[in-house]
VEXFIVEX-494349 format. One record per residue (C-alpha): residue in one letter; x, y, z; residue number from 1. Coordinates in steps of 0.2 Angstrom, whole numbers. Layout:
residues N
+------+-------+-------+-------+-----+
: rest :    c1 :    c2 :    c3 :  nr :
+------+-------+-------+-------+-----+
:    A :     X :     Y :     Z : NUM :
...
+------+-------+-------+-------+-----+
This chain:
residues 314
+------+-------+-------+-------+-----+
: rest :    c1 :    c2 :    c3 :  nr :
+------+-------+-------+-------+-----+
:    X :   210 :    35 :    32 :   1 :
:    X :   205 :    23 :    17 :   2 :
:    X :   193 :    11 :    16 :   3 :
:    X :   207 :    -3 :    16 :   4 :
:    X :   212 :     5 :    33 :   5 :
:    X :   194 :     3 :    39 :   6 :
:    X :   190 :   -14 :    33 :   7 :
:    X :   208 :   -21 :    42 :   8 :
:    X :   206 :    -9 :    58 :   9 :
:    X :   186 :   -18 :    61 :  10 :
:    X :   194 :   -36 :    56 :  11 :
:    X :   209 :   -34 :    68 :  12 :
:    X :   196 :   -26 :    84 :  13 :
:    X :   182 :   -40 :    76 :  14 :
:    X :   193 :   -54 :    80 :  15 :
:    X :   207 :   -47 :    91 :  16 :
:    X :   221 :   -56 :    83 :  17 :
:    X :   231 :   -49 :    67 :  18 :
:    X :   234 :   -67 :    60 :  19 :
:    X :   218 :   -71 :    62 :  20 :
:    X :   211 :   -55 :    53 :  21 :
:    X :   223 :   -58 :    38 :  22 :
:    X :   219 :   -75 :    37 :  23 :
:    X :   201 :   -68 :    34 :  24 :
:    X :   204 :   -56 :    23 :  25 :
:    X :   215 :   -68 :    11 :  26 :
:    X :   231 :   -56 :    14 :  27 :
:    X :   246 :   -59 :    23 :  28 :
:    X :   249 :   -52 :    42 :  29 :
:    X :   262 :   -40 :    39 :  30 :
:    X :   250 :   -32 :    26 :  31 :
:    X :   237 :   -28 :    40 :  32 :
:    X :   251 :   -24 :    50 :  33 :
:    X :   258 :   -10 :    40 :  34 :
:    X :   239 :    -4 :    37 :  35 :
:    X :   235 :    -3 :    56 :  36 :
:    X :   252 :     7 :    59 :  37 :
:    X :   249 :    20 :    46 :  38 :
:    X :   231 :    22 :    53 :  39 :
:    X :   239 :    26 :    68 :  40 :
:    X :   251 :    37 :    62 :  41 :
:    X :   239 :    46 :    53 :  42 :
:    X :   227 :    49 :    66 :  43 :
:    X :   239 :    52 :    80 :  44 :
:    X :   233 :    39 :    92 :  45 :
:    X :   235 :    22 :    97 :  46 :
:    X :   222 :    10 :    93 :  47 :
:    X :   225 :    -5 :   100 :  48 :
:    X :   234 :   -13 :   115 :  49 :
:    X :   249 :   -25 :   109 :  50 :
:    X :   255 :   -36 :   127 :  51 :
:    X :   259 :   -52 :   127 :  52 :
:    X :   251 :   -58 :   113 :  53 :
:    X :   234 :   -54 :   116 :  54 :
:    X :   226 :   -38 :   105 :  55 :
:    X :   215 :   -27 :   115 :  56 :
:    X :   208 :   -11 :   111 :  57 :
:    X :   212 :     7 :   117 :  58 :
:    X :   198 :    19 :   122 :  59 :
:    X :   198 :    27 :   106 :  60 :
:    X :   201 :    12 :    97 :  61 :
:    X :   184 :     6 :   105 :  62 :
:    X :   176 :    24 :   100 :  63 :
:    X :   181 :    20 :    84 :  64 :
:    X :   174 :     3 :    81 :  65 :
:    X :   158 :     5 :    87 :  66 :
:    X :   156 :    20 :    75 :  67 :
:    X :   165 :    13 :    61 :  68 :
:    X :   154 :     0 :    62 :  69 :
:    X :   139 :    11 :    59 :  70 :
:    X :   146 :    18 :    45 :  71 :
:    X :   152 :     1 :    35 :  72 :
:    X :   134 :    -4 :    38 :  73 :
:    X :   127 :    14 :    31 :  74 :
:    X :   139 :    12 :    18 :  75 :
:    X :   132 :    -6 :    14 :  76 :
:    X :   115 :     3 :    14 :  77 :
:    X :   120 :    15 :     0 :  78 :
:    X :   130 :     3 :   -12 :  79 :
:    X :   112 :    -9 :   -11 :  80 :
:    X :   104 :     7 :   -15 :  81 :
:    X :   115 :    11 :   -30 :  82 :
:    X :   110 :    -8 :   -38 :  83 :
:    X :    93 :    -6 :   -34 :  84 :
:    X :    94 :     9 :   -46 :  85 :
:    X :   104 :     1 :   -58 :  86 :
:    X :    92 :   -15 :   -56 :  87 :
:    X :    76 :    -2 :   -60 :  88 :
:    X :    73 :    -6 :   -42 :  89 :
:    X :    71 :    11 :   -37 :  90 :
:    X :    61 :    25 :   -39 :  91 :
:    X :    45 :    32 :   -37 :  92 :
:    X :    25 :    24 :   -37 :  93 :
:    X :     9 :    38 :   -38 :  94 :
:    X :    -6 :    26 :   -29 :  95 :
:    X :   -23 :    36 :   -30 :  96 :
:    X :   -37 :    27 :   -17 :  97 :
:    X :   -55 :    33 :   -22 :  98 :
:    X :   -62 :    42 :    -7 :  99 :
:    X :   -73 :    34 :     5 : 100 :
:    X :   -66 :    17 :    -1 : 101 :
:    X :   -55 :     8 :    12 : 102 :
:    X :   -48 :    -6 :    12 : 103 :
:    X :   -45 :   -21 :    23 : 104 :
:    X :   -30 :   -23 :    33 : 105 :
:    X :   -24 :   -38 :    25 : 106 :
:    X :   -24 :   -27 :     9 : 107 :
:    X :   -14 :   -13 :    16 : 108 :
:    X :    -2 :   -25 :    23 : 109 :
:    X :     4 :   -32 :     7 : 110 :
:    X :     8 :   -12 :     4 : 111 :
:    X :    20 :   -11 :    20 : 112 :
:    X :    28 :   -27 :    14 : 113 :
:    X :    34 :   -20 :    -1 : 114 :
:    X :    39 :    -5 :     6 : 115 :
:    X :    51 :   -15 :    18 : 116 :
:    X :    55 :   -28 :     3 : 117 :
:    X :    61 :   -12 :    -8 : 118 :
:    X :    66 :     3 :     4 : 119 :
:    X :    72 :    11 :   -13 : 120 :
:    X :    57 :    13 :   -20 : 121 :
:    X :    45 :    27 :   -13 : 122 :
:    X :    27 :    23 :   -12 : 123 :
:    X :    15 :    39 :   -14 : 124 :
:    X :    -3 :    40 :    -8 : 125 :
:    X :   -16 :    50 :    -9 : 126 :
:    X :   -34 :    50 :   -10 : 127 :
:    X :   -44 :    55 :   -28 : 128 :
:    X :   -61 :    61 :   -30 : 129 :
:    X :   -72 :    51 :   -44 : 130 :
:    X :   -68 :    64 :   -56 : 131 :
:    X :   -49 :    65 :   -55 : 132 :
:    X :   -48 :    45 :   -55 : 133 :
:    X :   -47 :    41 :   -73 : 134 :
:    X :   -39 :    59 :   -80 : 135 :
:    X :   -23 :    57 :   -67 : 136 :
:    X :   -21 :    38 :   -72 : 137 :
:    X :   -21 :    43 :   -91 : 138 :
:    X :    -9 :    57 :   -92 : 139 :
:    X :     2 :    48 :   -82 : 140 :
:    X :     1 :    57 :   -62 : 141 :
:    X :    -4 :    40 :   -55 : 142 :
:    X :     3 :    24 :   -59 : 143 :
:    X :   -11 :    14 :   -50 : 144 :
:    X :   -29 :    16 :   -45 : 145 :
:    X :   -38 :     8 :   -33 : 146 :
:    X :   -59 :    10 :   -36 : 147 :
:    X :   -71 :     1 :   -38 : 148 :
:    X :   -77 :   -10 :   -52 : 149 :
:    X :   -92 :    -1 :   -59 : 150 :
:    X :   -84 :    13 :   -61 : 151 :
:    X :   -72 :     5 :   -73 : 152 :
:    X :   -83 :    -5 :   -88 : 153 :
:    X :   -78 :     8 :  -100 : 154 :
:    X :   -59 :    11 :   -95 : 155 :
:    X :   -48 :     8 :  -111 : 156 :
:    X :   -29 :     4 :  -112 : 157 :
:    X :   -29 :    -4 :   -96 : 158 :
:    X :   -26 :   -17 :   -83 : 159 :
:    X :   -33 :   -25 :   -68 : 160 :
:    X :   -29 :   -33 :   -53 : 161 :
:    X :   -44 :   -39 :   -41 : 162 :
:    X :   -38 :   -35 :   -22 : 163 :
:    X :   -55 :   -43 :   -14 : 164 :
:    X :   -74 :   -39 :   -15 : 165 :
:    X :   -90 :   -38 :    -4 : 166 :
:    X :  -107 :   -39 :    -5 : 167 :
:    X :  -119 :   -24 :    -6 : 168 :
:    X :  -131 :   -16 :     6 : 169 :
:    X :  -145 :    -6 :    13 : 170 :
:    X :  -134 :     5 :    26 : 171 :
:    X :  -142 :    17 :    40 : 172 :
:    X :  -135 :    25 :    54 : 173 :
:    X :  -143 :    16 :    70 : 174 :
:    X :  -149 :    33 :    75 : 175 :
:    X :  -160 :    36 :    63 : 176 :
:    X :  -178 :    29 :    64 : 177 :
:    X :  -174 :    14 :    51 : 178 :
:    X :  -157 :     9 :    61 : 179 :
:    X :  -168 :     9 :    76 : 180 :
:    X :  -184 :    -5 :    73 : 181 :
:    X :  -181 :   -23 :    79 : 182 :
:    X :  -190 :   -27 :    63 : 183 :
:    X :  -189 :   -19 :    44 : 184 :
:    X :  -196 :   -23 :    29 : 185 :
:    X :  -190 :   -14 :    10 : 186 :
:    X :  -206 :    -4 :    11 : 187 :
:    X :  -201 :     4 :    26 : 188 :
:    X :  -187 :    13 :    16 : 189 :
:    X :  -198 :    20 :     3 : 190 :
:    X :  -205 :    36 :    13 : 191 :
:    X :  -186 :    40 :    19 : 192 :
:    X :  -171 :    49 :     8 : 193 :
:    X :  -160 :    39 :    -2 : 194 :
:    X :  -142 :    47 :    -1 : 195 :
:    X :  -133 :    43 :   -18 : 196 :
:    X :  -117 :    50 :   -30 : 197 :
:    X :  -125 :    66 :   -40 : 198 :
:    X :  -126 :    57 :   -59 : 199 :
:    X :  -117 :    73 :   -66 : 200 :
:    X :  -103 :    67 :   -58 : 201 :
:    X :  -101 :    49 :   -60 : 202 :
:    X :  -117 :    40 :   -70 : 203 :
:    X :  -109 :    25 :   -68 : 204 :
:    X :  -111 :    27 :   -49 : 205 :
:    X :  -127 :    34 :   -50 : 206 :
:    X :  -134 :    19 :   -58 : 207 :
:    X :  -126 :     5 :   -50 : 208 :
:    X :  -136 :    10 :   -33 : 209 :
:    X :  -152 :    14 :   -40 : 210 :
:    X :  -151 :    -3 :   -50 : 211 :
:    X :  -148 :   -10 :   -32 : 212 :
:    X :  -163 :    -4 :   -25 : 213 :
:    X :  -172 :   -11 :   -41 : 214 :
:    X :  -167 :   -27 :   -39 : 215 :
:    X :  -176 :   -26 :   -22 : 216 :
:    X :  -194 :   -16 :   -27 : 217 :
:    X :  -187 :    -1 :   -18 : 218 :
:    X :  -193 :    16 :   -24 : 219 :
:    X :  -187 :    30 :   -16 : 220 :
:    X :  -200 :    46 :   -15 : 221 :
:    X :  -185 :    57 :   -10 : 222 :
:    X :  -168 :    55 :   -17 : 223 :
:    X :  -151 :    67 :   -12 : 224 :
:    X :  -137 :    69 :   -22 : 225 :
:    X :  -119 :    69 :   -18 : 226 :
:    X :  -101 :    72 :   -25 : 227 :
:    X :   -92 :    57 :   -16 : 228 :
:    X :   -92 :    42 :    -8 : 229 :
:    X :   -87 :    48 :     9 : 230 :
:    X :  -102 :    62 :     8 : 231 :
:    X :  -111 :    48 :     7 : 232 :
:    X :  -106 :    41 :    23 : 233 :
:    X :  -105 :    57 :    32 : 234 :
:    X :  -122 :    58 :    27 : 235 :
:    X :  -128 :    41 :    34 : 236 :
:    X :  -119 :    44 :    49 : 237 :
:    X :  -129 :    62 :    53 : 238 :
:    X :  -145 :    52 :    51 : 239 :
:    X :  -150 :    60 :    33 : 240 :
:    X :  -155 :    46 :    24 : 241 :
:    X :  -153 :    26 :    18 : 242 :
:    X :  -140 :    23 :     6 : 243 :
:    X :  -130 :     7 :    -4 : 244 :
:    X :  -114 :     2 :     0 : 245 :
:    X :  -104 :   -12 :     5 : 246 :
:    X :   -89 :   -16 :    18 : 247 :
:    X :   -77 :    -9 :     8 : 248 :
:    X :   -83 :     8 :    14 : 249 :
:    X :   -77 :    17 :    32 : 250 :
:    X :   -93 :    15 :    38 : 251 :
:    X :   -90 :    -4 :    42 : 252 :
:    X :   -79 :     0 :    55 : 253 :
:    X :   -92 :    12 :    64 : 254 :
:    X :  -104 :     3 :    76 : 255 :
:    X :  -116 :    17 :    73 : 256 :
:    X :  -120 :    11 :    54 : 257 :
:    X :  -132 :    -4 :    50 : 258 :
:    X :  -131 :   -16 :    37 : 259 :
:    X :  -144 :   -22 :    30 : 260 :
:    X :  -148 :   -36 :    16 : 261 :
:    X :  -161 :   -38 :     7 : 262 :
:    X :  -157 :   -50 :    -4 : 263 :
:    X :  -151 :   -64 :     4 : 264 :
:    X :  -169 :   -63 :    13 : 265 :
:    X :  -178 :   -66 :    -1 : 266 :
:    X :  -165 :   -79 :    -7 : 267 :
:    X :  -157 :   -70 :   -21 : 268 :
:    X :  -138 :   -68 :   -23 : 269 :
:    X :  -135 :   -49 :   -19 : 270 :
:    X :  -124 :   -40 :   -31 : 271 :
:    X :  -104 :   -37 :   -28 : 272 :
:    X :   -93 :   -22 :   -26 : 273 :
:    X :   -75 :   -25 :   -30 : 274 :
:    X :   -61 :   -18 :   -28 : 275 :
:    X :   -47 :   -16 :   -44 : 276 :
:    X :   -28 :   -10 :   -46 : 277 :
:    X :   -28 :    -1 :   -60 : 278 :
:    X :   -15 :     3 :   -71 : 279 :
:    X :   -13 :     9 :   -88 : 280 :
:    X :    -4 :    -3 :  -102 : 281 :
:    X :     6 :    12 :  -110 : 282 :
:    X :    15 :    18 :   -94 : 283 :
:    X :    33 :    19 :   -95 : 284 :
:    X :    35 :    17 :   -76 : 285 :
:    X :    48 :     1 :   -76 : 286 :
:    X :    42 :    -1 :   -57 : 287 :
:    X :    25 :    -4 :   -60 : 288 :
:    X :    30 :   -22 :   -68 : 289 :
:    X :    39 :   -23 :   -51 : 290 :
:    X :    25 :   -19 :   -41 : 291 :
:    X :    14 :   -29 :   -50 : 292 :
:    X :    21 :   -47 :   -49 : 293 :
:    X :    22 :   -43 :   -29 : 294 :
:    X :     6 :   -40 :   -28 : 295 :
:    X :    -2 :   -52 :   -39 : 296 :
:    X :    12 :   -67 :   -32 : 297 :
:    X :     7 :   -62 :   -13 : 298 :
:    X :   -12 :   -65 :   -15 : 299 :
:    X :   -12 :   -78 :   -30 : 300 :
:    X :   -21 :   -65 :   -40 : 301 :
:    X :   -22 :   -65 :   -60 : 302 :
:    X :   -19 :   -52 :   -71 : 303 :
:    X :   -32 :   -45 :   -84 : 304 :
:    X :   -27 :   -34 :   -98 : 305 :
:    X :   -46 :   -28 :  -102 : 306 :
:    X :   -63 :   -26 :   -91 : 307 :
:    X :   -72 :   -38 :  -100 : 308 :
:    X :   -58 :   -52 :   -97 : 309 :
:    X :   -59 :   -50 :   -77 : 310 :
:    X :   -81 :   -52 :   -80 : 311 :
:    X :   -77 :   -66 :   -91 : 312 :
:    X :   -67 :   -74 :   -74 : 313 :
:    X :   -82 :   -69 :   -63 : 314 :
+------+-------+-------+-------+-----+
């Protein structure tokens, strides 16, 4: 059995009529004809039903439609496949997600349609601690990260998309003696324990929530440090303390956390947490182009080549 076999054997049982498959396929009838008899021939069976001009189908003729069907359709499937490679359309992409950062599903969904748009192309993910971050992306273990802007000021040979951002707060679980008061005030946090990313590990971090608590005459008498962003939220969520975060944490999707701000009360603008693709500018991945322009044409969003061009867009 050839694929010549095949393709005249599903046109002759497509439209039960071997004029009318020849006449399809741009060939004569006594072409398809002679086909369909060696086929038979060579499988030993009788594929179709020839009475009185009308073409029907045998059992086995009927087995072996349906199934050569699946297979024209899986063989389809492969030939797309080899273009995609040969396109650059295929391959694989490393995404690291900083832990404790989650996104919104509107963000991951753009991820699923890619996926569905480019089936070649295999989309790894995993989540990176604050450490590992920078050091996979630069020797080339992840073609994208997705963090959050202040941990990035300093990142060099590298671009940025902007996937969405969200204000900063005061978080506490609703157990805890804060959570629970009808009314607070900022002093009421001072005697508590702030929870915050250990500045060994991530300065950066470090400083952008006790700037935070600056801005809003907060002093903490006790302060905790942890390694990552999701011991800060388990942390909360046991009740051990106050911390700063924003939406783009898990914890916005627990009813047992409180958000709290500050700075809108006293009529200041409250500082933003974004979150960035990141990507560096000498990786010779040729999907990451790919990726890019989908992600970037989805959401309207603009490209920036350096840190200091996406705060000059702010």
């Amino acid at each position: 059995m050839n694929h010549l076999q095949i393709a005249y054997f599903l046109a002759v049982a497509k439209y039960g009529s071997f004029s009318e498959a020849a006449r399809r396929l741009f060939v004569a009838q006594s072409a398809v004809s002679k086909q369909i008899i060696l086929l038979e021939s060579k499988l030993g069976m009788k594929l179709f039903i020839r009475a009185n001009r009308k073409i029907e189908l045998t059992s086995a003729g009927e087995v072996l439609y349906r199934e050569l069907q699946k297979y024209n359709d899986w063989l389809g499937q492969i030939v797309n496949m080899a273009k995609s490679a040969d396109e650059g359309k295929a391959g694989l992409l490393n995404i690291g997600i900083l832990h404790g950062l989650d996104l919104y599903p509107n963000q991951v969904k753009v991820f699923h349609e890619f996926s569905s748009l480019h089936p070649t192309i295999q989309l790894n993910v995993k989540r990176i601690t604050f450490q590992e971050q920078m050091q996979e992306l630069y020797v080339g273990a992840l073609d994208f990260l997705i963090t959050f802007s202040f941990l990035l000021p300093n990142a060099q040979d590298t671009n940025f998309l902007k996937l969405g951002q969200d204000k900063n707060y005061l978080i506490v679980s609703q157990s805890h003696t804060l959570g629970k008061a009808d009314k607070i005030s900022r002093n009421d946090f001072e005697p508590y324990t702030f929870i915050t990313i250990d500045p060994n590990i991530s300065r950066l971090a470090y400083f952008n929530s006790m700037n935070f608590l600056k801005g809003i005459d907060i002093t903490p008498i006790k302060v905790i440090h942890v390694p990552e962003i999701e011991d800060i939220n388990i942390s909360v969520e046991f009740g051990l303390g106050y911390a700063v975060s924003s939406r783009l944490s898990r914890l916005r999707q627990e009813t047992s956390a409180r958000f709290i701000n500050f700075y809108e009360e006293n009529g200041q603008k409250p500082p933003i947490t974004e979150v960035l693709l990141a990507w560096s500018s000498d990786s010779l991945n040729p999907i990451i182009s790919l990726f890019v322009d989908f992600i970037s044409q989805k959401n309207n969003l603009v490209v920036h080549d350096t840190f200091a061009e996406l705060l000059n867009m702010e």
